[in-house]
Each structure stands twice: as C-alpha cells, then as structure tokens.
C-alpha positions in Angstrom: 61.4 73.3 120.4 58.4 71.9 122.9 58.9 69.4 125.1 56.7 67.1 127.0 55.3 68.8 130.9 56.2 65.5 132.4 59.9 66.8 131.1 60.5 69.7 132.9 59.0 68.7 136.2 62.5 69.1 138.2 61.9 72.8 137.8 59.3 73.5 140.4 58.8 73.5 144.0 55.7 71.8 144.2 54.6 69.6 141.7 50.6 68.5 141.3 50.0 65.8 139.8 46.9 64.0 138.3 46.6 60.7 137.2 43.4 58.4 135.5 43.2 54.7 135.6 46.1 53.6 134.1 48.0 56.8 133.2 49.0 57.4 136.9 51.7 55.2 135.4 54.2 57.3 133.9 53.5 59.7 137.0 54.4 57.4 139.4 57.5 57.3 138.3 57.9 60.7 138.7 56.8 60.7 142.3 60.1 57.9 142.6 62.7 60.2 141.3 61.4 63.1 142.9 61.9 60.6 146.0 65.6 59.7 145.1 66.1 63.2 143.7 65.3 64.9 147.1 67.4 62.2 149.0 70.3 62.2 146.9 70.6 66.5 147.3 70.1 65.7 151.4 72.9 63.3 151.2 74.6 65.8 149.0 74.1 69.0 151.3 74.9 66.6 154.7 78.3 65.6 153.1 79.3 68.9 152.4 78.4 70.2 155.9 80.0 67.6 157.3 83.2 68.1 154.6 83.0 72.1 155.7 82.4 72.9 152.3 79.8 74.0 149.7 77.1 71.2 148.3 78.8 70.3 144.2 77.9 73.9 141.6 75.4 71.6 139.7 71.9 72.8 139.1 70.1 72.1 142.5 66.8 69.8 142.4 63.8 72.5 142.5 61.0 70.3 143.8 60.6 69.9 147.5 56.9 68.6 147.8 54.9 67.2 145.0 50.8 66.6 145.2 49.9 63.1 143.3 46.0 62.6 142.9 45.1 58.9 140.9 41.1 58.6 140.2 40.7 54.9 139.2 37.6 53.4 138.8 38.2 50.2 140.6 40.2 50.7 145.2 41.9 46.9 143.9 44.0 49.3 141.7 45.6 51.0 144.7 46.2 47.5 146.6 48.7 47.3 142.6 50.7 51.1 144.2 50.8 49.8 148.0 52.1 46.2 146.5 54.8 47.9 144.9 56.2 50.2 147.6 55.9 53.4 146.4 53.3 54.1 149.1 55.5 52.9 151.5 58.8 54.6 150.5 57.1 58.2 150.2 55.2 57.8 153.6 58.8 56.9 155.6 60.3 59.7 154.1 
C-alpha cells in the first residue's frame, strides 16, 4: 500500500519543502503542525523533567527543522502567508 509524501512527513529530521502558486497550500499546513508538533514534544519533555520522570513511550515527533520554499508569480501572494500568521508564529519560535 502507497501513501501520499505529504503523509509520512513526521518521519524526518529535516523536511524541504517546495511549493508553486497555489499549491504551497497544503504545505503550509504542514509547516503549522510541524510548529505545534515540536512545541507540544517541548512541553512534553519540560513536564517530565520537571515531573522527574521519562517524556510518555509514544513514538517521538522526528522533524526538528523543516526548509519551506513557495515560488509564486505574483510578492501580493506572500502579503496572503504574513496576513495569516504563519510567518509570524514560525519566526517567534
């Protein structure tokens, strides 16, 4: 059975990713839950350190620094990523 490469993204360390005009779309939203995958393991790990005990025996999140590259042919199109956070959110962490 084959899945989809966008599916099995939580498996790597470092993630590149390449996205035209409008179909930076779908990888945008993997940039977010790489975001809220890495936080949620920090908060994770810093609770059990804190709790003097081991982070929980599930499958640990691989990625710890993705690459994302969007070629559009209009710079309006990036004032759409900035508007919507993203930029933002990734840059402060």
């Amino acid at each position: 059975m084959s899945t989809a490469p966008a599916q099995d993204y939580k498996e790597y360390d470092v993630l590149l990713l390449v996205g035209v005009g409008i179909g930076a779309t779908p990888l945008i939203s993997i940039v977010k839950d790489v975001l809220n995958n890495i936080k949620q393991q920090n908060d994770v790990e810093e609770g059990a350190v804190e709790a003097g005990s081991k982070a929980n025996k599930k499958k640990p999140f691989a990625t710890k620094r993705a690459y994302f590259y969007w070629v559009t042919r209009e710079q309006g199109s990036f004032d759409w990523f900035r508007f919507r956070g993203i930029l933002n959110e990734v840059v402060e962490y």
